[in-house]
N, C-alpha and C positions, 0 to 999 in steps of 0.2 A: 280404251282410253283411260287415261289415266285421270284419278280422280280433280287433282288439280287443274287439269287440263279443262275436264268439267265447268269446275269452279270460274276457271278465267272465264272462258267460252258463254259462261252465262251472266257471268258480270258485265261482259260488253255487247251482252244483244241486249243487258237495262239498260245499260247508258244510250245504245242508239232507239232504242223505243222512247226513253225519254226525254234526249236532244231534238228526236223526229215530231216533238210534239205529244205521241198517244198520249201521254201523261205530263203531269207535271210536278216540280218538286214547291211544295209551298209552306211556309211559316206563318205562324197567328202574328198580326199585328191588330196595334188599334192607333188612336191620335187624341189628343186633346188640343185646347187654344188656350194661349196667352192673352188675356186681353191687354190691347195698347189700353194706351191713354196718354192726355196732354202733360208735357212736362212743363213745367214754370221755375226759373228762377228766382231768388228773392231779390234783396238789395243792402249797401251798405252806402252810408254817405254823411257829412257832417252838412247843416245846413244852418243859415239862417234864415227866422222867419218871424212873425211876430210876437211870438214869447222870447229868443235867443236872437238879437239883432245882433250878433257876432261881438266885434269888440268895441268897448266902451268909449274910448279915447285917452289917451293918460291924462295923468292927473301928481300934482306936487302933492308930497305927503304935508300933511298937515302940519309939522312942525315950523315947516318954511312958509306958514299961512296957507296952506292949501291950493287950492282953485284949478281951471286945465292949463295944461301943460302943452305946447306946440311945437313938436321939434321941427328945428332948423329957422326957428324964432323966438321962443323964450331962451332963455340964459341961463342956465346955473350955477352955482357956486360950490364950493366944498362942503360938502354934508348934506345937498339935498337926493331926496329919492323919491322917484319916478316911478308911476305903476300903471300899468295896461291891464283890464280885465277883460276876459273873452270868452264870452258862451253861445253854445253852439246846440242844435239841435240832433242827436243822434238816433237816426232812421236804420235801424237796424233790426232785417225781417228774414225768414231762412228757418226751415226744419231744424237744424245744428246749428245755427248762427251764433258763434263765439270769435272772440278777438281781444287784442292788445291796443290799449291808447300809450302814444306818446307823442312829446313835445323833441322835438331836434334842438340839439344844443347852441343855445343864443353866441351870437361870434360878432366882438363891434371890432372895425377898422379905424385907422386916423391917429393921429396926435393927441386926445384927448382918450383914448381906447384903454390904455396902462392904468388909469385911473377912476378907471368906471368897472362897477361889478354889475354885471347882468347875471339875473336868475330867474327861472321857471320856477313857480312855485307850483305843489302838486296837482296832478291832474284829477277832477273830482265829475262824478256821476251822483246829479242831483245835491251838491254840497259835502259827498262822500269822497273821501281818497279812492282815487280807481286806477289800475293799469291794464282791468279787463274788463270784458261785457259781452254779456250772451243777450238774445231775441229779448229773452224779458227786460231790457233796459232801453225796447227799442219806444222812441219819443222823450227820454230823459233830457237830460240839462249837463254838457261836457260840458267843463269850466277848465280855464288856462288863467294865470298870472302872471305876468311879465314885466321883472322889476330892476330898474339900473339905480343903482344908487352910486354916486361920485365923493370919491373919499375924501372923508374931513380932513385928514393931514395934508392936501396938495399942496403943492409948491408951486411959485410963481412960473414955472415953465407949464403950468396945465391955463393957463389965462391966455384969453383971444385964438384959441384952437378948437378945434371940432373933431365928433366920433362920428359914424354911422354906423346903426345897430343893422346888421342885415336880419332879413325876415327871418322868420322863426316859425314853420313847418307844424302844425297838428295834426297829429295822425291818426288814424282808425285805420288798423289792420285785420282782415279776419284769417281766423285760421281753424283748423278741423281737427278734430280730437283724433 
């Protein structure tokens, strides 16, 4: 017999000795464990509460004598200006907890609209300019200003018409590095 012949002939009585069970083929293993555990998420949210009762009420700027202001019942004239203040409590909790404040841009409608300027004035954390805020500013003081002022120079077609400021959206977005 030839040597190869050998070689096969004994290579396939291992394999049927060890398909047949006598033996077996085995490899070292081992395991470890992951331990679970409970996952939590945080939170994000603008509130009012008894430090931040939201927004103030407007108010006539003091040149025009001051005092509140009611729309859709006081009156205006040319040159007065109108301002809403609004603060808010920011609850913001989270391992990475970062984000963007903003205000949506103020849009009046009407007859009276051409001649009124609205503006947001900046957005502030704790009296600070702010357009962002991580975990550490959570329980601060968002502030908004929202101010129309009606131009000095109208002309007699801005008399006995009416605007409507549509609402004016503040936002806390969060977002991950």
């Amino acid at each position: 017999m030839r040597k190869t012949a050998k070689g096969a002939i004994a290579a396939a009585a291992a394999a049927v000795l060890l398909a047949g069970g006598a033996g077996s083929l085995a490899y070292w293993t081992d395991s470890a464990t992951v331990t679970g555990g409970t996952f939590s998420s945080g939170h994000l949210s603008l509130d009012t509460d008894a430090t931040n009762a939201g927004c103030s009420g407007w108010t006539l700027d003091a040149a025009g004598g001051g005092g509140a202001f009611t729309p859709g019942t006081t009156l205006l004239v040319p040159g007065d200006s109108v301002t809403e203040t609004c603060n808010f409590t920011l609850n913001a909790t989270g391992a990475h907890m970062q984000g963007t404040v903003d205000a949506s841009a103020p849009n009046a409608t009407g007859a009276l609209a051409s001649a009124l300027t609205v503006s947001t004035s900046g957005l502030t954390l704790n009296g600070n300019p702010a357009t962002t805020f991580t975990s550490a500013d959570n329980g601060d003081t968002l502030g908004v200003q929202v101010t129309v002022t009606f131009a000095s120079g109208s002309d007699n077609t801005t008399q006995d018409v009416q605007a409507v400021l549509n609402d004016i959206t503040v936002t806390a977005s969060q977002t991950h590095p």
